[in-house]
Every structure is written in C-alpha cells, then in structure tokens.
C-alpha positions in Angstrom: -16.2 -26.7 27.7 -13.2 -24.8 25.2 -10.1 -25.9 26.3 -7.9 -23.6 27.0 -3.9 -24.5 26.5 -1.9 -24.3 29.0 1.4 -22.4 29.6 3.6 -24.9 28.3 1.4 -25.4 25.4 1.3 -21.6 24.8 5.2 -20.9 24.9 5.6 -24.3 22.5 3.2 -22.9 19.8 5.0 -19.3 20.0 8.8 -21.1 19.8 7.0 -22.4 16.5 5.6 -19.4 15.4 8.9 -17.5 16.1 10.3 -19.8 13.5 7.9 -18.2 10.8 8.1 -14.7 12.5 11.7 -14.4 12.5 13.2 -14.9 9.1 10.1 -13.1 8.0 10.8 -10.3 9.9 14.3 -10.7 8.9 13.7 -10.7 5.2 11.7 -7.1 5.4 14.1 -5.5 7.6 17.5 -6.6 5.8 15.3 -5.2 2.6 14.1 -1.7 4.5 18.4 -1.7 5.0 18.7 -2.5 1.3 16.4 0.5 0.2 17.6 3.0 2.3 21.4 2.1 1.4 20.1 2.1 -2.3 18.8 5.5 -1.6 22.0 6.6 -0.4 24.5 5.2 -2.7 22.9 3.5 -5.9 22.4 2.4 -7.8 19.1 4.0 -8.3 17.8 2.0 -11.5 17.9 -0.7 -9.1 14.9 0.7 -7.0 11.9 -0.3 -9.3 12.5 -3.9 -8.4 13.5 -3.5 -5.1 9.9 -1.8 -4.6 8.9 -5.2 -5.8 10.3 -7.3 -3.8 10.0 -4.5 -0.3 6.0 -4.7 -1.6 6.2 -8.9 -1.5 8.1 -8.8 1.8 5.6 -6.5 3.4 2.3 -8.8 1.8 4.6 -11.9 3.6 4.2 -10.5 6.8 0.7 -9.1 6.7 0.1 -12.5 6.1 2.0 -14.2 9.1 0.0 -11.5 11.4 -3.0 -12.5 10.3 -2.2 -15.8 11.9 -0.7 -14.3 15.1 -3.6 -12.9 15.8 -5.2 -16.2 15.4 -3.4 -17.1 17.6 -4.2 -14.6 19.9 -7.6 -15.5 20.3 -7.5 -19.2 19.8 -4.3 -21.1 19.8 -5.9 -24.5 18.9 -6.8 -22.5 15.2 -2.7 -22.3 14.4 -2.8 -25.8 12.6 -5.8 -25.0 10.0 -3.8 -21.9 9.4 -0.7 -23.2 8.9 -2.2 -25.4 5.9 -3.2 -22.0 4.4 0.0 -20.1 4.9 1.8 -23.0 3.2 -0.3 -22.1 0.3 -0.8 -18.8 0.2 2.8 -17.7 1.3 3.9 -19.0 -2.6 3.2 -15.6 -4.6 4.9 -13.6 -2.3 8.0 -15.9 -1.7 8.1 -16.5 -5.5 9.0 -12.6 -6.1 11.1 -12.1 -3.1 13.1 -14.9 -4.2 12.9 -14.0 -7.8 13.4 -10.7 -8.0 16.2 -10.5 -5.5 18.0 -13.2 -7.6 17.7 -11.5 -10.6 18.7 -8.0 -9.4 22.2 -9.8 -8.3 22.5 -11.1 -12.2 22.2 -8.2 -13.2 23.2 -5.5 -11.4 26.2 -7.5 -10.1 29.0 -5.0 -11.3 27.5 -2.0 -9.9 26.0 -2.7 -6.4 28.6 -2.7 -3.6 29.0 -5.6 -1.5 27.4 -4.8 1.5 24.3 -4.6 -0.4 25.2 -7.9 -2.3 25.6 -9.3 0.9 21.7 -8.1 2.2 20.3 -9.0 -1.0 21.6 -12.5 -0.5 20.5 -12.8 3.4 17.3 -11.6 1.9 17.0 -15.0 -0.4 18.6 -16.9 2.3 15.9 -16.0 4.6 13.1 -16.3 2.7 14.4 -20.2 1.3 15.2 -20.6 5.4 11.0 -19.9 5.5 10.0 -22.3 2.7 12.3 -24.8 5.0 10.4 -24.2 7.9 7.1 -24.7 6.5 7.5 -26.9 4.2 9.0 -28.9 7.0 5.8 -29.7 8.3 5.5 -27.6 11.6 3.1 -29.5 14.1 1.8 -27.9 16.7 -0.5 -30.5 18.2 2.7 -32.9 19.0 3.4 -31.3 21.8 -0.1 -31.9 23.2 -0.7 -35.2 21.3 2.1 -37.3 20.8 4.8 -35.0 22.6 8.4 -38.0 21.7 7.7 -36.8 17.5 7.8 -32.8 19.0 11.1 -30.9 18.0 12.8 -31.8 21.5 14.4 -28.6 21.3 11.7 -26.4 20.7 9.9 -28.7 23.8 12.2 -28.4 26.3 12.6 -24.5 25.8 8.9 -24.5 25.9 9.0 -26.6 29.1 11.4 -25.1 30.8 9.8 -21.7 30.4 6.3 -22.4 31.8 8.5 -24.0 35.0 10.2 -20.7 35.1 7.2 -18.8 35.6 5.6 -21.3 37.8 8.2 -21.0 40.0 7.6 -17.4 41.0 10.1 -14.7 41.5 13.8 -14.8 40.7 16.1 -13.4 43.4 14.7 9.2 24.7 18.3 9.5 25.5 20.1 12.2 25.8 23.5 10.5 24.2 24.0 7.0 22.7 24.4 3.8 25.1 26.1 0.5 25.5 23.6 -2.1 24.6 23.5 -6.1 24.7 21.7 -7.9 22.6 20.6 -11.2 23.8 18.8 -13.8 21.0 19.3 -17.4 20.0 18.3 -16.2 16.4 21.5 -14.9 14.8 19.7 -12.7 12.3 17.4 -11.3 14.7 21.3 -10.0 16.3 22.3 -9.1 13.1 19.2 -7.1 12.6 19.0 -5.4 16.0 22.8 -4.7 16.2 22.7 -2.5 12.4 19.6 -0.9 13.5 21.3 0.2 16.9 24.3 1.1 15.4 23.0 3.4 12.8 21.5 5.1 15.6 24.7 5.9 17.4 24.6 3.0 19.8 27.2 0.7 20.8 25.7 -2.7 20.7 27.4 -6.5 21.5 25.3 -9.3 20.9 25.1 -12.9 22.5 23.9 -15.8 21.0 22.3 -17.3 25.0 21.7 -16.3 28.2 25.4 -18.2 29.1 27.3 -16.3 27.0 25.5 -13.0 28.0 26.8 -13.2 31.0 30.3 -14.0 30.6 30.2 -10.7 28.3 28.6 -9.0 31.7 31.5 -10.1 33.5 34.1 -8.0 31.6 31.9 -5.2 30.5 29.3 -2.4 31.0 25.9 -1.8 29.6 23.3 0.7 29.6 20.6 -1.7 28.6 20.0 -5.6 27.4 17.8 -6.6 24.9 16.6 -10.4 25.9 14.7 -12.7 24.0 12.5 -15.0 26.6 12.6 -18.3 24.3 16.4 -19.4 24.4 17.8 -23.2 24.4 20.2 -22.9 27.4 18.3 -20.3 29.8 15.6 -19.2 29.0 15.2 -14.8 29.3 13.2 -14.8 32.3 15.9 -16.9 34.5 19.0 -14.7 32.9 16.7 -11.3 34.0 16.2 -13.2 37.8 20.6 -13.7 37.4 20.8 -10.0 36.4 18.6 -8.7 39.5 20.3 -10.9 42.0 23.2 -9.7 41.0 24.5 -6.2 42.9 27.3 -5.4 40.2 24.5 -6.3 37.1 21.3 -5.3 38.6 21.1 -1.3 37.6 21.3 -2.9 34.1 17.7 -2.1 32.5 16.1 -5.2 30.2 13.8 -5.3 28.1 12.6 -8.4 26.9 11.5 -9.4 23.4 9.6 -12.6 22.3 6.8 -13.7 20.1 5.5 -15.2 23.4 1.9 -13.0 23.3 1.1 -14.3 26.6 -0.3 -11.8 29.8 1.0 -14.7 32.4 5.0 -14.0 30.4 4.6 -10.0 30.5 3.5 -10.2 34.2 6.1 -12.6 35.3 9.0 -10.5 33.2 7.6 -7.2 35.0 8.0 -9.1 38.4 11.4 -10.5 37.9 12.5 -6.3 36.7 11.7 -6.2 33.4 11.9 -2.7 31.9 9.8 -3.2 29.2 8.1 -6.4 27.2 8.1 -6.2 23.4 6.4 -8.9 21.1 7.8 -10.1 17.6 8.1 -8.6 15.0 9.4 -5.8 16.9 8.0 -2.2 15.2 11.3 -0.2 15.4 9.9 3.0 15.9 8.3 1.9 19.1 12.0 -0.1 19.7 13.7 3.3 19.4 11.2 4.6 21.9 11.5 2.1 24.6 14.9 2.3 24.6 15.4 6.0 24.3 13.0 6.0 27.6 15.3 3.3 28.9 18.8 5.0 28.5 17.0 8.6 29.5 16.1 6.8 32.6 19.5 5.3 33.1 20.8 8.5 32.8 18.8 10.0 35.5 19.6 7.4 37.8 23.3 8.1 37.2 22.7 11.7 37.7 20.3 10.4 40.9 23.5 8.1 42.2 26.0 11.7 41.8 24.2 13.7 43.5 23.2 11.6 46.1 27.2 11.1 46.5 27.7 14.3 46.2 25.3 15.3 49.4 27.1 12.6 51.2 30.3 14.1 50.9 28.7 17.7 51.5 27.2 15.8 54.2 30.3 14.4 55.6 32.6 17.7 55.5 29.7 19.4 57.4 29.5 16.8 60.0 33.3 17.1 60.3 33.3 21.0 60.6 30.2 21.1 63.2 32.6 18.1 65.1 35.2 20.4 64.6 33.2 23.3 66.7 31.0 21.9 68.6 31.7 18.4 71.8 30.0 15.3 69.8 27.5 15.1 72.7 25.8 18.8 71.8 25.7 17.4 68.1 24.1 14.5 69.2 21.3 16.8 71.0 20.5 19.5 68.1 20.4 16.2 65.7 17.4 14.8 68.2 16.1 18.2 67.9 17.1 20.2 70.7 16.7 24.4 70.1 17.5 25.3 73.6 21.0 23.2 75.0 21.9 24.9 78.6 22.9 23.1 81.4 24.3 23.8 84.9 26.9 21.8 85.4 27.3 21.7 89.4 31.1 21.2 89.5 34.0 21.5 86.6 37.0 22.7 86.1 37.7 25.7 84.0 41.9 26.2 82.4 42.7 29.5 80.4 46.6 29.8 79.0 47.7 33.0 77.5 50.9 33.8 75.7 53.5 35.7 77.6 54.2 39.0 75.4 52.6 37.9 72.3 51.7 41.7 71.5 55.3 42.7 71.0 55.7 39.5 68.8 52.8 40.7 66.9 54.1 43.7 66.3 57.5 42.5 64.6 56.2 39.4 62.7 54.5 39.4 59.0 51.0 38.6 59.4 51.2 34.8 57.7 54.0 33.9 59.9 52.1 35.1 62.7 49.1 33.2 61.9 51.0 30.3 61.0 52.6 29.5 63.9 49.7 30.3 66.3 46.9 27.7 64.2 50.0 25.0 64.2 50.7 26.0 68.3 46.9 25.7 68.7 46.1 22.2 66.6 48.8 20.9 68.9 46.8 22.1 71.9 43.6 20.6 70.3 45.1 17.3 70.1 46.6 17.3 73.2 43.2 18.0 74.4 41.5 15.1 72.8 44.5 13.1 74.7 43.6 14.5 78.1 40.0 14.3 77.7 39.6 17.9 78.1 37.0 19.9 76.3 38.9 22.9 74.1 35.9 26.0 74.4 37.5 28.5 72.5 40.1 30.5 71.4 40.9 34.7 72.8 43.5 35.8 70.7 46.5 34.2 71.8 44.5 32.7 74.6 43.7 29.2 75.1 40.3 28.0 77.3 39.3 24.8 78.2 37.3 22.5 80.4 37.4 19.4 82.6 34.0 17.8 83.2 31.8 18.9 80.8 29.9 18.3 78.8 29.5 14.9 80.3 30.9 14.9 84.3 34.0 13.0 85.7 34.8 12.8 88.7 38.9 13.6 88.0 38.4 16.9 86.1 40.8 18.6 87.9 43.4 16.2 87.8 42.4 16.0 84.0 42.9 19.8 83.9 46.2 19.9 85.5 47.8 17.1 83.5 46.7 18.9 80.5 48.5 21.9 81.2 51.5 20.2 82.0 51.3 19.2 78.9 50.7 22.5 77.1 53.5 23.7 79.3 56.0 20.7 77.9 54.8 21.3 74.4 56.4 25.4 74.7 58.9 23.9 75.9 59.7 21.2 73.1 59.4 24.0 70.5 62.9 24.6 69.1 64.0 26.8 66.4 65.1 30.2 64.7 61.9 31.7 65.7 61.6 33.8 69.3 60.6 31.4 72.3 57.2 31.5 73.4 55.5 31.0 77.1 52.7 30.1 78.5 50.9 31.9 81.9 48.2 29.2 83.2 45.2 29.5 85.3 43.0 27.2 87.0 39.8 26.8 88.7 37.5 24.8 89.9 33.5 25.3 90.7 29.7 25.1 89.1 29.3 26.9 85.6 26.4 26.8 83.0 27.1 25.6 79.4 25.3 26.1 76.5 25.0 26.5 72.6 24.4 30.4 71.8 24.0 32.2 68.8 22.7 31.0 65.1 24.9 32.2 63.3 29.2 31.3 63.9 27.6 29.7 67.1 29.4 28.5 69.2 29.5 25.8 73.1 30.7 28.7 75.5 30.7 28.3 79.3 29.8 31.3 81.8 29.2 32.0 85.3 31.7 33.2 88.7 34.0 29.6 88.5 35.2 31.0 84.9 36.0 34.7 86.1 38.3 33.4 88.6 40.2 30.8 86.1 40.9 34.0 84.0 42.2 36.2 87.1 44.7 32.7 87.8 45.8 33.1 85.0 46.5 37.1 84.7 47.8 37.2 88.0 49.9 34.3 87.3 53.6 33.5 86.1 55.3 32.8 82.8 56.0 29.2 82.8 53.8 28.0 85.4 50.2 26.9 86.4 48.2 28.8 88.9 45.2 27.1 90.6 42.7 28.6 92.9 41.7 27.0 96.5 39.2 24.9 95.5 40.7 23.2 92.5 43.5 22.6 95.1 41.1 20.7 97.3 39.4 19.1 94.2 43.1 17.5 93.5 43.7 16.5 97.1 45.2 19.1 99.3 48.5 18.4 100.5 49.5 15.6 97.8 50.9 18.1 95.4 54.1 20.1 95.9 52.9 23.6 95.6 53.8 26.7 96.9 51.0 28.8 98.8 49.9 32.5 98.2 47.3 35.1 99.3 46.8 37.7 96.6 44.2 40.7 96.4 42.4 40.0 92.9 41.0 43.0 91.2 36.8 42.5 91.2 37.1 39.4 93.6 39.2 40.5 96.9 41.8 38.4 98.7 41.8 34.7 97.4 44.5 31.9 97.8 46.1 30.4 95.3 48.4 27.6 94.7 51.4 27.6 92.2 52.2 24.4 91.0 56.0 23.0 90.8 
C-alpha cells in the first residue's frame, strides 16, 4: 500500500521547502526591482550583466519548481531531489553571486544606493540559499527520528495540522490600506515595494501577534497572511479576525507554500478571501487583490446605502406617525387596503379661532403662518398629553377625538379636559401680538373612521355625532366649551357645574346644550 503523509507531515515538508522557495523567490524579484530601476535611471551599460544574472535567477527557480511539483505528486520524492538541487543549483548560484559582486566593483561610483542596496540583498539571498542547503535539510526527521527535526519548523508544522483538525474558528477602483503578514522579512520587504509602487498603502508584521496589535490602532482594506508562522499560525489569526466584529469586514488572503487541498479548504471555511501558493506570480497578486479592494469597495458602497435607506426609512416612518394614529400604521404595514371602522361611541371636539379673518387680513403672511403652526404644535402635544386623537386641521380650526382609534371608556372626560387645556394655553399666551380665542364644541355619539385617499391621505372621521360637534362649536361662545346632551350624560349629568340651554340649530332643530364653567 503507498503511504500517504499525513497533514503534519505535509505542512513540515512545505515549512522546509519555503525555506528554498523564499530567498529564491526573493533573489528574482529584488533583481526584476533592480532591472526596472536600471531601466529607469542607469546606468544602462550596467544591463548586459544584469540580464545575466535576471537569466541565472529565473533558471534557479525553474529549478526549485521542478521539485514543488514533486512534491505535489509525491512528497516522500523531496529527499532524492534535494540531493540533486544541491548539485545542480551550483551554476546558477555561481553567476548570481558572481556577477552581482562584480557589477558592485565596478560600477560602484555610478549606481545609486538603492540599487546598491538590492544588488546586495540579491547576494545576501542567494548565500542565505547555499546556507539552507548546504545545511543538510531533512525531511524524513520529522517522520523518522522527529527530537534531531528543526523544533521550530516542527512545532509550526504541528500546530498547523491541529489547527485544521480542529475545525472552524469562531480591480480596485483607488489604492487600499493593506497588511502584510509573514515571518519571512524579505518576503515583507518584497510584498510591501511591490504594493507600494502600485499606489497602495501597505504595513507589514513580522507574526500573527504583532498583526494584531497593528489591527488595534488601525484600518485596512485587506491582509495578506502567510499560513506557516512560529507564534500563530495564519489560519488561527484569520479565525481571531472573523470572530472579531470591529476586524471581521477585513478581507484575507492567505499565502503559503503549503500546496495542500485540506489548507485551501479549511482557509475558505474560516473566511479566507482568496489562497495563493509560493512563489506568488504578481500579476495574478495584483489581480486577487484588485478583486479584493473592488469588492471592499462595494461593500462600503453596500453598508451607505443601506444606511442611507434607514434613515430615508426612519424620516418616513416619522412623517406617516406624524399624519396618521400609530395603530392605522400598524394595520397598512400588515397589509390592510381598506381601514374603516364604526366606532359605536366617541367623542368628537372642534375649536375655532374667534375673528381670525380680520387677523388675517392685517398680518404678513409668515407671521400669520408662524404663529398658527407654533399655536397648533402646542395643541398637538397637548393632545398626546390628554390621550386625544388630533384629526385634522380647517383653517384656523382645530378637530379632535376621544376614543378612537382604540375605545376608552372616559372619552368624554378625556375630551373635556383637553379643551380646558387648549383654553388655558390662549390664555397663557402673552405678548405684543393681538390676543387670540378659542370657541369650543363638543359631542358625543357613534362615527365611522377610516383612511381615505392615496394621495395626501389622510385618518378622517364622518357621520351625524361629528355635524353636531361642529354646530357646538359655531353656535357657541368665545372662551368657552359647548357640549351637546349626550356628551353631558357621557360625563355624568349633574356632577359638572354647567349652565343649561335650548337652542334651534340650523339643519338639526332644537337641541340642548351645556356650557361649561
């Protein structure tokens, strides 16, 4: 039977691996920096040998895939080919090494010093390689004789397959904020220039710790995580990220030279954005995370508007609250079309302004209006007080209603101590400007309510018990409340001090009334 390697075999044999991979990678992309500054700035008679060396960097890492995708297919191959990269890795590091030291000798006076400095990180990479191989990388300790294994390298390894044992953790259109999370301080290095020359803002972290004490004093776009790390590995900062409410709108993507379906899964799971293996192609880099950002962006845009509706939202629930009794709302939100009811008893109050026409006539218009909207929002409140419904306003006239839309048995006592009220509030107002009055009518009986209209609709009331409140009220006096018989009886005949009349109503005959002291 082939063995297959487990998980925590797997992630040991890529932390190796990345160890070749990464100052590999690193020597071709600080010399793809070198060339194009070269390009740029000169000097140019510099180029024939940098071609050299670009040539020797790119044969280096054609050769290092070769063995990833050994790797790929059979993980227990990496040792044999180890053997051979030792060997065959010479030519090329010979002319990286070479040639880069001797374009310093001699071009030291004319190149500027930040592409000294690359050409240098170049050769320190590439002896950093020779290092690591020559150091005799084995693979099979961990599966063999796991104390001689890098202990580093074996717990990271470790702690990642326990990671994803575990199970769950709880193009863009501008530049972004982005955080660059990798153990490998060239691999930052490399990532952070190649951002940054397109615009980006980028801040690197050297662990998964330190990542998020950045998070906790700034914002980011997007994170770039590498999944191998000594302290935490990338899978448990993206589950801290996600559990987080303030960090979790933060897109990752996650980078590693872990090519492993059981890591890409689990990274997806925990809310990966994206998975990219090393050596990272930077075209397809600048892809993912132009998708990223775009998508960022759209979610911001998403997160506006939707705040934006809500406060649309909210100023049209306040201006339908504003028209309509909170009980009607309730029944169009259900999806009510028809609202009518007969209410079987309420009681109905209309108050008019004593000679408001004449004041009319000799006031500007804004002054007029002015003091009529502040006179009315006075009434409205002291409506809300008295549990009163306001229904509309005539004019200069004033109608409400006790005991609807929702019955109480008091309505008429409501009604009455509401119009006191109104009567007390005239009476309060002092000032330069004329006095005003009110004439009040009451009256008490069965009406029918009901939402009409679809356009400036509006909760009216209708029916005989509203015909005589208005006639109380026109046949009444300045300064007082007029109430009709049966609101009389609905407040208790004969426990109010009132003063008794019989009066012949136009379109309703002889009717008692009742003015109240």
């Amino acid at each position: 039977m082939t063995h297959v390697p487990d998980i925590g075999h797997r992630a040991y044999i890529a932390r190796i691996l990345e160890k070749i991979v990464d100052p590999a990678q690193a020597i071709l992309s600080y010399q793809e920096l070198v060339m194009e500054e070269v390009r740029d700035v000169g000097p140019a008679e510099t180029l024939p040998d940098l071609e050299t060396v670009l040539h020797a960097a790119r044969e280096l890492n054609a050769m290092i895939e070769r063995l990833l995708n050994r790797e790929a297919s059979d993980a227990n191959g990496i040792p044999t080919g180890l053997a051979m990269l030792r060997h065959d890795l010479r030519t090329p590091m010979n002319a990286i090494i070479g040639y880069s030291e001797m374009i310093l000798e001699d071009f030291a006076d004319s190149l500027s010093q930040r592409i000294a400095d690359d050409i240098s990180k170049v050769i320190n990479e590439s002896r950093k390689l020779l290092e690591q191989i020559d150091g005799g990388l084995d693979v099979s300790s961990f599966e063999h004789d796991e104390e001689r294994a890098n202990q580093t390298d074996a717990t990271i390894a470790a702690n990642l397959a326990r990671t994803i044992a575990d199970g769950p953790s709880s193009r863009p259109e501008e530049a972004g904020r982005i955080l660059v999370v990798d153990d490998s301080a060239s691999n930052r290095d490399l990532l952070a220039r190649r951002l940054g020359r397109e615009g980006h803002t980028v801040v690197t972290a050297n662990s998964g710790q330190e990542a998020l004490q950045i998070l906790e004093t700034q914002e980011f776009d997007l994170a770039l995580a590498d999944i191998l790390m000594p302290d935490m590995n990338g899978i448990e900062l993206l589950g801290q990220l996600k559990s987080d409410a303030r960090l979790r709108e933060i897109r990752v993507i996650m980078i590693s030279g872990l090519k492993d379906q059981d890591a890409v899964i689990r990274c997806i799971e925990a809310g990966a954005e994206d998975y990219l293996q090393k050596p990272i192609d930077p075209i397809l880099l600048r892809a993912r995370i132009a998708a990223c950002l775009e998508r960022s962006r759209w979610r911001e845009r998403e997160r506006r508007y939707l705040s934006q509706i809500e406060f649309e939202k909210k100023r049209a629930d306040e201006l339908l609250h504003a028209i309509l009794p909170k009980q009607v709302i309730r029944r169009l939100a259900d999806g009510e079309e028809v609202i009518a009811d007969r209410i079987e008893t309420a009681t109905i109050v209309f108050a008019d302004i004593v000679n408001f026409t004449e004041l009319a006539a000799r006031t500007p218009a804004s002054a007029l209006v002015q003091r009529l909207g502040n006179l009315f929002s006075r009434f409205d409140e002291l409506a809300d007080q008295y549990g009163v419904e306001k229904i509309k306003t005539i004019g200069d006239a004033y109608m409400a209603a006790a005991g609807l839309p929702d019955p109480r048995p008091d309505h008429a006592m409501a009604a009455v101590a509401f119009s006191r009220a109104l009567l007390a509030e005239m009476a309060s107002s002092i000032g330069p400007e004329p006095q005003l009055n009110l004439r009040i009518g009451i009256n008490t009986g069965p009406v029918i309510a009901g939402l009409i209209g679809r356009k400036r609709f509006v909760y009216d009331v209708w029916g005989h018990t509203v015909n005589v409140a208005s006639r109380m009220e026109s046949y009444g006096i300045p300064g007082r409340i007029q109430v009709s018989q049966s609101t009389y009886e609905a407040l208790g005949a004969g426990l109010l001090d009132a003063r008794k009349e019989v009066m012949d109503i136009r379109g309703i005959g002889k009717h008692t009334t009742y003015i109240l002291s």
